[in-house]
C-alpha positions in Angstrom: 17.5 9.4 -29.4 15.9 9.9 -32.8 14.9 13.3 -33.1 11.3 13.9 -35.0 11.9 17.5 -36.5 14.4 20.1 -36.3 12.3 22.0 -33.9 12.1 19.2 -31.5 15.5 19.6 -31.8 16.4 22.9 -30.9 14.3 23.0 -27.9 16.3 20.6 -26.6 19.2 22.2 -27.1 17.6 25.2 -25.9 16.6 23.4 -22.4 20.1 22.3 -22.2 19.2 19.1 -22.3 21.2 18.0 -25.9 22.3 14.5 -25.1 19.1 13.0 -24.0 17.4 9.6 -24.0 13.8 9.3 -23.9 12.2 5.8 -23.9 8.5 6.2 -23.6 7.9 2.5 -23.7 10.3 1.4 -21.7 9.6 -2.3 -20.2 12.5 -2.6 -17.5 13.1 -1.0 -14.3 15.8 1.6 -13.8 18.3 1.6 -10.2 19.9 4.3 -8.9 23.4 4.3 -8.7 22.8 6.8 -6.1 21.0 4.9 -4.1 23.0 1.8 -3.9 25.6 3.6 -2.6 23.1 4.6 0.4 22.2 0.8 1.1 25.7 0.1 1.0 26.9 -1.1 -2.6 30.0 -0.3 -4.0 29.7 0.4 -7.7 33.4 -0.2 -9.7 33.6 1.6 -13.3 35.9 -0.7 -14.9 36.3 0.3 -19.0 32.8 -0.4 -20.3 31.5 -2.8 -17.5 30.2 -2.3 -14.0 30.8 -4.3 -10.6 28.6 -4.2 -7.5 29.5 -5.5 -4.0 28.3 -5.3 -0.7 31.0 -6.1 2.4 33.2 -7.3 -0.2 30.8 -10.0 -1.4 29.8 -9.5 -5.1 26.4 -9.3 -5.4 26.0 -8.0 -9.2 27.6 -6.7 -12.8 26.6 -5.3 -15.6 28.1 -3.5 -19.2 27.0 -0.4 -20.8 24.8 -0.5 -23.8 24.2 2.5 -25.8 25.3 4.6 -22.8 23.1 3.5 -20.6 24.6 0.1 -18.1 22.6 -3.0 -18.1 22.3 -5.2 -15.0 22.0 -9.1 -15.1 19.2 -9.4 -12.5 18.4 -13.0 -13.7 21.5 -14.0 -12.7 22.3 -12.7 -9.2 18.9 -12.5 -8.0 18.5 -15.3 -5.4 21.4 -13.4 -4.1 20.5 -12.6 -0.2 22.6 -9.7 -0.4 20.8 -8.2 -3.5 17.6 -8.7 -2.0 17.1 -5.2 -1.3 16.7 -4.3 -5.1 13.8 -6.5 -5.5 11.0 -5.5 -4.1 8.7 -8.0 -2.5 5.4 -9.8 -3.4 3.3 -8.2 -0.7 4.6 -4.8 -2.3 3.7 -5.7 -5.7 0.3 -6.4 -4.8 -0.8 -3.5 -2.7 0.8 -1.3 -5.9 -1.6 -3.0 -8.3 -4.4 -2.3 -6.4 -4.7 -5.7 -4.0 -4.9 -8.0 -7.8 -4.9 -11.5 -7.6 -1.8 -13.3 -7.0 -1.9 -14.7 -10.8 -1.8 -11.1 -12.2 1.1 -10.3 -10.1 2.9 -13.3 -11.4 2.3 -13.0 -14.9 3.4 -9.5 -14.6 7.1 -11.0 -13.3 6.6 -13.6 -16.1 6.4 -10.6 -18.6 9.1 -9.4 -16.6 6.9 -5.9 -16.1 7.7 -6.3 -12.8 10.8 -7.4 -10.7 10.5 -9.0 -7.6 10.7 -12.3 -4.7 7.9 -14.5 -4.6 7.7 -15.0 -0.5 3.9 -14.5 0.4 3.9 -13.1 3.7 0.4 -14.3 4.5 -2.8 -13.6 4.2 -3.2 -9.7 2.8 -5.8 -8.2 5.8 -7.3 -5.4 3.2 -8.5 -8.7 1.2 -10.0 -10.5 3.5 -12.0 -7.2 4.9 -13.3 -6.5 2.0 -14.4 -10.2 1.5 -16.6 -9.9 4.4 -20.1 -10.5 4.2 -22.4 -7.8 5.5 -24.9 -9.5 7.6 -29.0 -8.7 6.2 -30.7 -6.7 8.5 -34.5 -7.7 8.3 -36.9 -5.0 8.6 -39.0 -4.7 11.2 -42.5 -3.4 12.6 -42.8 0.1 13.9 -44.1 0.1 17.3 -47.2 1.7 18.5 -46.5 2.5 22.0 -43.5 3.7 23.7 -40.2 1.7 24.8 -42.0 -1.3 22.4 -38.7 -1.3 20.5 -35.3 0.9 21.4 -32.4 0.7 18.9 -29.0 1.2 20.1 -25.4 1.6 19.4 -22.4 1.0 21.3 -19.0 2.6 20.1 -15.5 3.6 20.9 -14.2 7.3 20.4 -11.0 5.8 18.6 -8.2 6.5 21.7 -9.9 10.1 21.7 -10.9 10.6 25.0 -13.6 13.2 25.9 -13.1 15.9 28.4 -14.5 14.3 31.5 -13.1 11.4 30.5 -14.9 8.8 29.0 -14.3 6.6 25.9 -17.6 5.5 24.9 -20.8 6.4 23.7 -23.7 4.8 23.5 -27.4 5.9 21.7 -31.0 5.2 22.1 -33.7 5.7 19.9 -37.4 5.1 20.8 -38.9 3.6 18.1 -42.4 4.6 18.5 -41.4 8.5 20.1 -38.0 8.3 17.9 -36.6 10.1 21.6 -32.8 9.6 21.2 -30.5 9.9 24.4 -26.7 10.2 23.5 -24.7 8.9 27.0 -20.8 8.9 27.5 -19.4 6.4 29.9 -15.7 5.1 30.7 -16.7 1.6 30.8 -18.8 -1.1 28.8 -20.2 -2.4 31.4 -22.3 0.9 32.2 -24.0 0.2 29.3 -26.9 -1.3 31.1 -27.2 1.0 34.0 -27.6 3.8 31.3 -29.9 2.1 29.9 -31.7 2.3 32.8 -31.5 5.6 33.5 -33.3 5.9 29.5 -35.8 4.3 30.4 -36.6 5.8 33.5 
């Protein structure tokens, strides 16, 4: 680390934190030893080079560099067992916001990002928010009543109310602008309420 000023400096000390390195535009991704142990890996210190394996198969080495140990991921990374490192393209693209898939790719190409091209399919957030909203054309106002009723069928979403049901269903007069609000178990009461509105 090259220290700006001698002040800089002696708050680190201070903190405790003397031998630090701060990279604040860094352009690789960092793995935790810790957390390859978890998964499984068995890391080997060997002089100033590293050794990863999984069930005795090697999956991975590296060397130090400046104290800090660099991994070949180019090398090993069609590896099945060192798949778990990489995250995967689906995850990439719900991180960046749902991007096109050329974004994410030029990203690896930059190598910003680190991870296995294997498209799971279409992305469902994408193709809802693709969906065109059909026009609703406006229409007359009525001058007498039950000329026009609007009306909404909908679900409580798996909340059922206390007697029971797990619908509702509206009706607005559009003339009076009377609006009934009717629970019912079924969809297919729909139109015996509906009677009983109009009666």
């Amino acid at each position: 680390m090259q220290r700006k000023d001698s002040s800089e400096a002696h708050i680190w000390q201070n903190s405790g934190l003397e031998w630090l390195l701060h990279v604040p535009f860094i352009r690789v991704n960092l793995i935790s030893v810790a957390l390859l142990g978890k998964v499984g890996v068995k890391v080997s210190f060997d002089s100033d080079k590293i050794v990863m394996t999984k069930n005795n198969v090697f999956v991975g080495k590296g060397y130090c560099d400046q104290g800090l140990l660099v991994l070949k991921i180019s090398k090993i990374i069609n590896e099945s067992s060192f798949t778990y490192i990489v995250d995967s393209y689906d995850m990439w693209h719900a991180r960046l916001g749902h991007v096109n898939s050329s974004y994410v790719m030029k990203l690896q190409w930059l190598w910003l990002i680190n991870m296995h091209y294997k498209q799971s399919g279409k992305c469902d957030i994408c193709v809802e928010s693709k969906i065109i909203k059909k026009i609703c054309y406006p229409v007359e106002r009525q001058s007498e009543l039950l000329g026009l009723i609007h009306s909404d069928l909908a679900d409580l979403k798996q909340t059922m109310s206390r007697g029971g049901k797990n619908y509702f269903i509206t009706f607005i007069d559009d003339y009076s602008r009377c609006t009934k609000v009717y629970f019912i178990k079924h969809k297919y009461e729909a139109f015996n309420v509906f009677l009983k509105y109009k009666a």
